[in-house]
C-alpha positions as CSV (number, residue, x, y, z in Angstrom):
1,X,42.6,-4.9,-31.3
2,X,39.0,-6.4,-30.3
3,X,39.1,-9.1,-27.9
4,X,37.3,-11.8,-29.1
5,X,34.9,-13.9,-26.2
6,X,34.7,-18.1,-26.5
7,X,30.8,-18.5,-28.1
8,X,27.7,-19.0,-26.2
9,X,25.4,-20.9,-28.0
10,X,22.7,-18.1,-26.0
11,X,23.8,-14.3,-25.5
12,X,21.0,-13.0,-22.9
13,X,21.6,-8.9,-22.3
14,X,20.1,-7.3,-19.4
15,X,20.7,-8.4,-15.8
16,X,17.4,-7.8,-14.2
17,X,14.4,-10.2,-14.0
18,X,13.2,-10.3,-17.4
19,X,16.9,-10.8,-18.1
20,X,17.8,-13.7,-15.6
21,X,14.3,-15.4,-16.4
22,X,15.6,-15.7,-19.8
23,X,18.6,-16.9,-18.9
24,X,17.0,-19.0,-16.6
25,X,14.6,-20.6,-19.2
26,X,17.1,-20.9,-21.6
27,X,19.7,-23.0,-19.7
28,X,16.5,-25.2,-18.6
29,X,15.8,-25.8,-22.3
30,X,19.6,-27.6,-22.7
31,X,21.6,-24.8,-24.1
32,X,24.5,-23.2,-22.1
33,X,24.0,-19.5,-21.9
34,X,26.3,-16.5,-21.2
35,X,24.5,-13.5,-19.2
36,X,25.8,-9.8,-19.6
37,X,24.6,-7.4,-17.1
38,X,25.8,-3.6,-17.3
39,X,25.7,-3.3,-13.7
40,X,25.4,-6.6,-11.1
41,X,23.0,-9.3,-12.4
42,X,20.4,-9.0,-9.5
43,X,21.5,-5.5,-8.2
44,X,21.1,-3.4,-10.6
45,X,18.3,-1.8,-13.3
46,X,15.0,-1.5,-12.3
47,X,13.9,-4.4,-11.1
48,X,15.6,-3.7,-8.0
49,X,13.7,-0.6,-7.1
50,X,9.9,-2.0,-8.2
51,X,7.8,-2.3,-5.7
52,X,8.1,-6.0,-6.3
53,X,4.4,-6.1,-6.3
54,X,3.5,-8.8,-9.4
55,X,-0.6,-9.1,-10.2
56,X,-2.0,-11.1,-12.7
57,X,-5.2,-12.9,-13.8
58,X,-5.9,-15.5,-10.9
59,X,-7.1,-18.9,-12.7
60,X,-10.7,-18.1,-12.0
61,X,-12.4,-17.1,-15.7
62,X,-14.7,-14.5,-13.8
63,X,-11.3,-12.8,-12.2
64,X,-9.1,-13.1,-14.9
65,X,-11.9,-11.7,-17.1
66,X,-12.2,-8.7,-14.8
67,X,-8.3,-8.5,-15.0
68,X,-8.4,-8.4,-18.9
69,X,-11.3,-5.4,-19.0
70,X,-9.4,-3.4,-16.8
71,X,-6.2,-4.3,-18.8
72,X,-7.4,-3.8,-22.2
73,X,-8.8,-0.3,-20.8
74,X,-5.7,0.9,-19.4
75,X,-4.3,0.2,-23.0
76,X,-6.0,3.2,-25.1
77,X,-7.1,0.9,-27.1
78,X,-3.5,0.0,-28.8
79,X,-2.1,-2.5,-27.5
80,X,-1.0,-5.4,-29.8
81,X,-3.8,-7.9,-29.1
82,X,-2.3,-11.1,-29.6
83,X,0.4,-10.7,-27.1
84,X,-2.2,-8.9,-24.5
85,X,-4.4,-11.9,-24.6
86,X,-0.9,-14.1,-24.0
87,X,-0.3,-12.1,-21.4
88,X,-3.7,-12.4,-19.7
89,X,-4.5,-16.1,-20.6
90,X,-0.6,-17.4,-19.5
91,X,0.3,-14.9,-16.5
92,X,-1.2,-16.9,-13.7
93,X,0.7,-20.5,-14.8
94,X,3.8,-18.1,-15.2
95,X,3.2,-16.5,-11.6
96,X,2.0,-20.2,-10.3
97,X,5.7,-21.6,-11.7
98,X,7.6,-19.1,-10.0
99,X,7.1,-21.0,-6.1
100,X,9.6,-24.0,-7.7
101,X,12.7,-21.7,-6.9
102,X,11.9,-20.6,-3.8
103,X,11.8,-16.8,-3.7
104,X,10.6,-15.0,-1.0
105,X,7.2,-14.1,-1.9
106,X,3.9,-13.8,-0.1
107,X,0.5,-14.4,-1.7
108,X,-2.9,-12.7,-1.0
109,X,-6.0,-14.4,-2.7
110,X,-9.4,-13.3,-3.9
111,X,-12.5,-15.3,-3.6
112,X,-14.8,-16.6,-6.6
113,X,-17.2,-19.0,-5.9
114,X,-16.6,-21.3,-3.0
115,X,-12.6,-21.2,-3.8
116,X,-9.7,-18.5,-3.0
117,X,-7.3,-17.8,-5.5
118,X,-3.8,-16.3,-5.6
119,X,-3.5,-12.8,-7.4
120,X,-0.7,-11.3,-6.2
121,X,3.2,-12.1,-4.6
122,X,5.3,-9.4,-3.4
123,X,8.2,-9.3,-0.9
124,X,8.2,-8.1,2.6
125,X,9.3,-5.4,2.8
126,X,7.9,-4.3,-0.6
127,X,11.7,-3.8,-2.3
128,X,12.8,-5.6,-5.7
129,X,16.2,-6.0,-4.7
130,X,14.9,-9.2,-2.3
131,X,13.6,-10.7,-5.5
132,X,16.1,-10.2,-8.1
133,X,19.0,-11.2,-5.1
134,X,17.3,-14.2,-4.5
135,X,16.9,-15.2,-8.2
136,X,20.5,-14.5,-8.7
137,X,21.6,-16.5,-5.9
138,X,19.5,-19.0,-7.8
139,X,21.3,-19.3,-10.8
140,X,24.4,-19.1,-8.8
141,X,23.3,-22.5,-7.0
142,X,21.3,-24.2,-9.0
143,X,22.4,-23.5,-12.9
144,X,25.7,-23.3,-14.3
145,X,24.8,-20.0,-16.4
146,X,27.9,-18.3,-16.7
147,X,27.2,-14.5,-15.5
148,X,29.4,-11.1,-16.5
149,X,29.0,-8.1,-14.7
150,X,30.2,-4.7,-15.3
151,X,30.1,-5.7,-19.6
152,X,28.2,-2.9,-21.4
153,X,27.1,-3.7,-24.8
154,X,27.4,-1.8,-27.6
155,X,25.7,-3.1,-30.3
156,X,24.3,-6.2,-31.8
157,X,26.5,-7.5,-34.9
158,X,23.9,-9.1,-37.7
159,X,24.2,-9.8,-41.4
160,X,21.4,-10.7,-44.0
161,X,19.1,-10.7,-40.9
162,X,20.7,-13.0,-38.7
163,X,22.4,-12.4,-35.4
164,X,25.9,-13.0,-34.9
165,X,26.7,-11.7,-32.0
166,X,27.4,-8.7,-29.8
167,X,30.2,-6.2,-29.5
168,X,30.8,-4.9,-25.9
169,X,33.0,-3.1,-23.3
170,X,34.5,-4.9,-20.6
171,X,37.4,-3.6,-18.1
172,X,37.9,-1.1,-20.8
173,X,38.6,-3.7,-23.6
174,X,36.1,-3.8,-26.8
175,X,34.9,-7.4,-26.7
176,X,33.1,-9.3,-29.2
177,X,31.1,-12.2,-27.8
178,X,29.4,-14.5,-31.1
179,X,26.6,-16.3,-30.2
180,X,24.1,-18.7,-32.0
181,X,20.9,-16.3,-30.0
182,X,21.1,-13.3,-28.5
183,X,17.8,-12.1,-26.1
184,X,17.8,-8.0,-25.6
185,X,16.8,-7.7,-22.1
186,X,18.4,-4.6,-21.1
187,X,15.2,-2.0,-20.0
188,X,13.9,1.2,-20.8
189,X,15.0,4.6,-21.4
190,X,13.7,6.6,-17.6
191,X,17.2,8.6,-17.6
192,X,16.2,10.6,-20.9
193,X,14.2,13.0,-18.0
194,X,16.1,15.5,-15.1
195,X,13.9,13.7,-13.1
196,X,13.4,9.6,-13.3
197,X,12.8,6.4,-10.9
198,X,15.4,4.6,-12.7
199,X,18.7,3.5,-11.9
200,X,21.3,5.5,-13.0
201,X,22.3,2.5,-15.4
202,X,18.9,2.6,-17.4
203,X,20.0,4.3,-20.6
204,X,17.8,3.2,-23.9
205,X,20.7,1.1,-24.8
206,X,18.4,-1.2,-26.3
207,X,16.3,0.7,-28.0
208,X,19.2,2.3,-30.2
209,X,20.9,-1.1,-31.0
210,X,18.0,-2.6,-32.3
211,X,17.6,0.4,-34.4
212,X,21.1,0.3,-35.3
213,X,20.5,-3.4,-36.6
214,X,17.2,-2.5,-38.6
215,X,14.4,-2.7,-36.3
216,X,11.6,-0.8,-35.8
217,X,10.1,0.9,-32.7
218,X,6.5,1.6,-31.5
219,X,4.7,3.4,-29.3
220,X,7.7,5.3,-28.2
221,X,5.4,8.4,-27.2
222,X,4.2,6.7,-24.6
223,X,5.9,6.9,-21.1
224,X,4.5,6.7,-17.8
225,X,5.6,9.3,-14.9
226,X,5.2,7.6,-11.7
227,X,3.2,10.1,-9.3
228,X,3.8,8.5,-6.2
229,X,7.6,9.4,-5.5
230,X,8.9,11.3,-2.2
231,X,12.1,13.6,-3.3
232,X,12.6,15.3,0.1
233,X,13.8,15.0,2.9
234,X,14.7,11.7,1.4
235,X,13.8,10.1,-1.6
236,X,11.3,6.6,-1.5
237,X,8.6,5.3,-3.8
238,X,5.2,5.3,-2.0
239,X,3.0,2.0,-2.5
240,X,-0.6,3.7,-3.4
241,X,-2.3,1.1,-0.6
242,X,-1.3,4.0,1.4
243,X,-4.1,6.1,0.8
244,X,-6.2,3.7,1.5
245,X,-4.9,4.1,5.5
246,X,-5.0,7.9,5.6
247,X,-2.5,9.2,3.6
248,X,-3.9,12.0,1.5
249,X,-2.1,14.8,-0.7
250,X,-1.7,18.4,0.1
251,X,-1.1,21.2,-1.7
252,X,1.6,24.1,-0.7
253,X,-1.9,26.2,0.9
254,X,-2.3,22.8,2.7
255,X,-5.5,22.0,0.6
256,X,-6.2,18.2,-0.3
257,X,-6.4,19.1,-4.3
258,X,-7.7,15.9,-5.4
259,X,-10.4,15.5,-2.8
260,X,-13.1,17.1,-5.8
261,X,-15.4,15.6,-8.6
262,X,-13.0,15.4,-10.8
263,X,-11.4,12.8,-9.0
264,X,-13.9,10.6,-7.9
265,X,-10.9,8.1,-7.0
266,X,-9.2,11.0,-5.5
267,X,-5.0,9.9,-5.2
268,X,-6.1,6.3,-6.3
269,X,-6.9,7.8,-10.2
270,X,-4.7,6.2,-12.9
271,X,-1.2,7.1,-12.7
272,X,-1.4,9.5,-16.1
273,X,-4.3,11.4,-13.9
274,X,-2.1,11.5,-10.3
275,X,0.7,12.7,-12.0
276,X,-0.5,15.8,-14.4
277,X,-2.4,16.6,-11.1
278,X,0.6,17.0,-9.0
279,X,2.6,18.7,-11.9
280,X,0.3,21.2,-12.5
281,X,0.9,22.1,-8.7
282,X,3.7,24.7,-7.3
283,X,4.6,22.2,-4.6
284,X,2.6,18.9,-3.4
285,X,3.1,17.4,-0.1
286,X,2.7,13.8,1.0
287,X,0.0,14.3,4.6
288,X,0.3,11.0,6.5
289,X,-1.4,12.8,9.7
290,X,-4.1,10.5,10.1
291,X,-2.5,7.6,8.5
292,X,-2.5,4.0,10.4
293,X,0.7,4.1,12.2
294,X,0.7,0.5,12.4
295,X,0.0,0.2,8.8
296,X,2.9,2.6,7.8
297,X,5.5,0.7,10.4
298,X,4.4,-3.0,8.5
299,X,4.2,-2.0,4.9
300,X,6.2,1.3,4.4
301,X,9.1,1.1,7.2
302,X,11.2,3.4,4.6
303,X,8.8,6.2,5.2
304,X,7.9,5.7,8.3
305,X,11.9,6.3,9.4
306,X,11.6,9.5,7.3
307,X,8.6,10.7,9.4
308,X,10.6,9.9,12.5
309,X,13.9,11.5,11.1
310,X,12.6,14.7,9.5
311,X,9.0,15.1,12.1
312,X,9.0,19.1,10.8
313,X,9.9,18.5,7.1
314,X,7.4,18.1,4.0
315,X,7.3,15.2,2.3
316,X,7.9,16.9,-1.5
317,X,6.1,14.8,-4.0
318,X,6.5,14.9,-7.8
319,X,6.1,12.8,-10.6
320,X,9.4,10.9,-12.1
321,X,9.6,9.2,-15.6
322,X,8.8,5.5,-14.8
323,X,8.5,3.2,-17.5
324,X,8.6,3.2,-21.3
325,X,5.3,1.4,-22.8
326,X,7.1,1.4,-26.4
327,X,9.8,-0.3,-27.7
328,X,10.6,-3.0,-30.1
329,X,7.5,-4.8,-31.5
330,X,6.7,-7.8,-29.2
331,X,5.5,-11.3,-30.0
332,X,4.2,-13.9,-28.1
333,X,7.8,-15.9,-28.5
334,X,9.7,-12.9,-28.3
335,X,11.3,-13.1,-31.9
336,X,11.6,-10.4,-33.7
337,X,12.4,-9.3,-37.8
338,X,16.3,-10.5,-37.6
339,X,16.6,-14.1,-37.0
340,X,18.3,-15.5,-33.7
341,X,17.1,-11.9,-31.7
342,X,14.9,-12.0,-29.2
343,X,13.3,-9.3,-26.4
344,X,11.2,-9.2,-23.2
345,X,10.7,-6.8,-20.3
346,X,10.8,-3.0,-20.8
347,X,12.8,-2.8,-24.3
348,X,9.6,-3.9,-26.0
349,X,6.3,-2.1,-27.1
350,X,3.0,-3.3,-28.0
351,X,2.2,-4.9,-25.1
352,X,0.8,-2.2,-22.6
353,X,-0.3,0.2,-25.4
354,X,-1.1,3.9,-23.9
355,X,-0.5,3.1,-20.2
356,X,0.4,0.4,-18.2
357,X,-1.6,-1.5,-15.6
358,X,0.0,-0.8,-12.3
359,X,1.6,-4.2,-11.2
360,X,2.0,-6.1,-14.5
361,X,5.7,-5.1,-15.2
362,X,7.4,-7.5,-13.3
363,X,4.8,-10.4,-14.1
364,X,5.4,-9.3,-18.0
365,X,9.0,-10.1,-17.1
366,X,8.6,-13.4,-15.7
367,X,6.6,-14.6,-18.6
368,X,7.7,-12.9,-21.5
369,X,11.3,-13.5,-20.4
370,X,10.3,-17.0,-20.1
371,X,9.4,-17.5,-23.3
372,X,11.8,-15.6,-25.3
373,X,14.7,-17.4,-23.1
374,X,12.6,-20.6,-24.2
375,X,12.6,-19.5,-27.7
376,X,16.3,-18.6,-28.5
377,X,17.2,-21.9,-27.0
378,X,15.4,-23.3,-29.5
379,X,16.8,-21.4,-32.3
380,X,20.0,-21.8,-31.6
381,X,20.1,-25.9,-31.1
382,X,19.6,-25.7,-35.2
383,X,22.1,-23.4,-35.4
384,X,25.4,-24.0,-36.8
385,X,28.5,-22.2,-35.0
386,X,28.4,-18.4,-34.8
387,X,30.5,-16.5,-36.9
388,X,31.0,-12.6,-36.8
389,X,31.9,-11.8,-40.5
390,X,34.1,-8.4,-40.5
391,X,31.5,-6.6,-42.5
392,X,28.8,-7.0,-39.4
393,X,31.4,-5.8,-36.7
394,X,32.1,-2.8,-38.8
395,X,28.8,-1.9,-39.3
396,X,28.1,-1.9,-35.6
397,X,31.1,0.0,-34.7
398,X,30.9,3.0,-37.4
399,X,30.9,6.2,-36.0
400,X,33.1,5.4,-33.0
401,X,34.8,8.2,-32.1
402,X,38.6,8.9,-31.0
403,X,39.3,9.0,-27.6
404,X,40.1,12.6,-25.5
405,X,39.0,13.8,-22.2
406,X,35.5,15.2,-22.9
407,X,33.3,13.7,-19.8
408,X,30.2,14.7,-21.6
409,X,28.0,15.8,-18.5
410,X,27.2,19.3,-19.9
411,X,25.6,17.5,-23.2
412,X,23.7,14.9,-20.7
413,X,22.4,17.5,-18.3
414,X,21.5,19.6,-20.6
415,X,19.6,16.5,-22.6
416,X,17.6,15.7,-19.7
417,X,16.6,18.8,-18.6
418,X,14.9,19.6,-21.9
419,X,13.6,16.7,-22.2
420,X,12.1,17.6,-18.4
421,X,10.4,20.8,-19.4
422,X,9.5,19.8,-23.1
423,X,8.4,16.2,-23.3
424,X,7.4,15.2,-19.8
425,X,4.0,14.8,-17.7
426,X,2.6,17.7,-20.4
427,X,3.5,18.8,-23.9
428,X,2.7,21.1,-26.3
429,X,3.4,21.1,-29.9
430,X,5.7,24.3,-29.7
431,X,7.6,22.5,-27.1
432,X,8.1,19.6,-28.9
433,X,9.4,21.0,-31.9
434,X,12.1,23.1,-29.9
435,X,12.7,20.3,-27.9
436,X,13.8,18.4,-31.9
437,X,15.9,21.9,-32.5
438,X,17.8,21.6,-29.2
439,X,18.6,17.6,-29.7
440,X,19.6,18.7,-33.3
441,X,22.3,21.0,-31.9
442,X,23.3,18.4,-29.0
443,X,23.8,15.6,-31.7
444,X,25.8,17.7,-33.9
445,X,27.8,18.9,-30.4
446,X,28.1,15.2,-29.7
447,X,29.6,14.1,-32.3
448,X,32.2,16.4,-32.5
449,X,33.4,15.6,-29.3
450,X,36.9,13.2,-28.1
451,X,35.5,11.4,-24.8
452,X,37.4,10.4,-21.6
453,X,35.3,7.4,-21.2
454,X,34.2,5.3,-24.1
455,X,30.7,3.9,-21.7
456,X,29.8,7.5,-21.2
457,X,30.2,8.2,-25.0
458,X,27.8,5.0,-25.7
459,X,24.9,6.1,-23.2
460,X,24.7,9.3,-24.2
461,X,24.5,8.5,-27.8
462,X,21.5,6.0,-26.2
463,X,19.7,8.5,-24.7
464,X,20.0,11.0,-27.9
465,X,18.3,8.4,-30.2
466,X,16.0,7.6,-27.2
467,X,15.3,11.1,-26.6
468,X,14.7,11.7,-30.4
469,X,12.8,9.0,-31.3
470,X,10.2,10.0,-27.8
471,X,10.4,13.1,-29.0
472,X,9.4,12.8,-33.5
473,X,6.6,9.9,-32.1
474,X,4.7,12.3,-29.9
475,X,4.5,15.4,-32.5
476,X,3.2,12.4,-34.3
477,X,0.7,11.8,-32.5
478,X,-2.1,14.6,-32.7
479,X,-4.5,13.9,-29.8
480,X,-3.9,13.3,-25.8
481,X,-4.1,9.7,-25.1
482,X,-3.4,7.6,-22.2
483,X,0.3,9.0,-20.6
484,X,0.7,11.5,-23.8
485,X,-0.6,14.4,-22.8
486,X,-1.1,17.2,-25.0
487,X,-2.1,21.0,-23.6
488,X,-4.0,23.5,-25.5
């Protein structure tokens, strides 16, 4: 027996920042709106481990026209271009709009002319859990957004291409919650690799349900492994200013490997470039012997502890699957092919193409969320109210299995680590297609199994479609471009 939820005229999904700006958005356009967060809205998915770094295109046309250059290059080439110019054009108002709640950000500025403009807000320290708290508190105080933590969903309930609804998990009851619009907010798909950024909670739920409900995905091939992660003694994100104090790359014979023509920007190359570099090393080491100690103290206190904690230890560094640059096809509005749905933040593609721009994640998610939170309120003040016909919630829920005792780990370790060795940093066509005949045999494996815990049995058949669908677009895709990287 499904518990059924009182109707929200607006269903957002996804408790991080592009998640609670559409929220946010939506409840400022009159409708009342119902946020689901897997986790804690505001302490949990990846917006709580970004750097919190946000730059966009300042209002001056000479900056922001430098900004969309260097944008459209990091792209490949494939980004959709409507939506990139949106982004470009609209990101500074977006950025300007955020000082009206009050979060703790600190602006720099770059001259043009005889004026100064802002181009980029970050918190101090550098850690997205300060912003996404603060926006949380926010609604809290200031909204009466009603939010849900600790509600996975499981899949969007639509019927002749119109939303309905969702069906979820919460406190271990199936819950269906109907809904006029529904905005799919919930991230990417980092925990597909051994070896990730994400939060543990970051599981390509989105990706799967929208398939599920007839959508298509693009650009899935393309994912970007961050370079610039410490994994011992401790782990911590490093914020690439660093090199500019000092801070250099070493590798196990001590050498500085990237100090050579082919990297004229040495560790400050593209992140696709940093990170094949340090994969294709036995060990690389993070060397902050002549960095600015003052520097390090002020902007990197994290590391600076380590240095104190572990004087005699490396620093490991590796690369760690980061963010996923394809997704569902994005639009300016953040509509999409079944009526009442809308996305923003990480679940979509199109927007970033072959790479992404480092520092336009979490501005993407303050506009984009924006105006997909915008846009389902709108929808759904025409909207009648929601019903979930009996036909939609069984399509969603087909394939459910019985219940046992089966954790699952083995299956989900043993996903990631292939995924790891055979579509990460590099990849090679014979890898690829072994890595399709191994997630053949897990899916078949899978679904013979009885799990303990019905969440666990939802993620991991996420991250076997996520997985797949990575997997069938890169064989796809014949030549090495921006983060797919293909060796002879």
């Amino acid at each position: 027996m499904r518990i059924r939820k009182p109707s929200a005229p607006v269903l957002v999904i996804g408790g991080g920042l592009s998640g609670m700006y559409a929220a946010l958005a939506a409840w400022k356009a009159g409708q009342a709106v119902t946020l689901l967060s897997k986790g804690r809205a505001g302490g949990s998915g990846n917006s709580v481990v970004a750097m919190s770094v946000h730059r966009f295109a300042p209002g001056a046309p000479g900056l922001r026209e430098d900004y969309r250059s260097r944008f459209q290059a990091s792209s490949g080439g494939i980004q959709d271009p409507d939506t990139a110019a949106f982004f470009v054009d609209e990101a500074a108002a977006a950025m300007e709009a955020l000082k009206e709640y009050g979060l703790p950000l600190h602006y720099r500025t770059l001259p043009e002319g005889e004026g100064a403009y802002d181009y980029l807000a970050c918190c101090a320290p550098k850690q997205g859990r300060i912003l996404t708290q603060a926006l949380r508190a926010y609604l809290e105080s200031h909204t009466s957004i009603q939010i849900e933590d600790g509600v996975t969903v499981c899949d969007l309930l639509a019927e002749d291409g119109r939303i309905q609804g969702v069906l979820a998990l919460a406190e271990g009851e199936q819950v269906l919650y109907p809904a006029k619009a529904v905005v799919l907010a919930c991230g990417g798909g980092g925990n597909v690799y051994a070896a990730t950024s994400n939060t543990s909670d970051v599981t390509g739920d989105g990706y799967c349900m929208a398939a599920r409900c007839g959508l298509p995905l693009r650009d899935m091939e393309f994912v970007q492994f961050y370079p610039y992660r410490i994994c011992s003694p401790q782990r911590a994100d490093i914020f690439p200013d660093i090199f500019e104090h000092g801070a250099v790359f070493r590798n196990a014979a001590g050498e500085r490997f990237m100090d050579c023509p082919q990297y004229p920007k040495k560790e400050l190359e593209n992140r696709d470039v940093v990170a094949r570099a340090l994969y294709g090393q036995e060990g690389a080491y993070l060397d902050l012997s002549d960095c600015d100690g003052d520097y390090l103290e002020r902007e990197c206190p994290n590391i600076a502890r380590m240095r104190r904690e572990y004087p005699e230890t490396p620093m490991l560094v590796r690369p760690v699957a980061h963010f996923f640059m394809g997704g569902i096809p994005l639009r300016r509005d953040g509509g999409t092919d079944v009526a009442g749905l809308y996305v923003c933040g990480e679940v979509t593609g199109g927007l970033h193409g072959a790479n992404r721009l480092a520092g336009s994640a979490l501005t993407e998610a303050v506009l984009f969320g924006h105006a997909a939170g915008r846009s389902a309120a709108g929808y759904a003040a025409g909207q009648a109210e929601p019903v979930i016909t009996p036909a939609a919630e069984a399509r969603a829920s087909a394939g459910y299995p019985e219940m046992g005792e089966d954790t699952l780990s083995d299956l989900k370790r043993r996903l990631r680590e292939v995924m790891w060795r055979q579509v990460s940093v590099v990849r090679t066509k014979a890898g690829m297609e072994e890595a399709l005949e191994e997630l053949a045999a897990m899916e078949k494996a899978f679904s013979l199994r009885r799990p303990g815990d019905f969440k666990a049995w939802v993620e991991l058949r996420n991250l076997l479609f996520t997985a797949e669908s990575v997997t069938r677009a890169a064989l796809e895709r014949t030549e090495s471009l921006g983060a797919h990287f293909l060796a002879e």
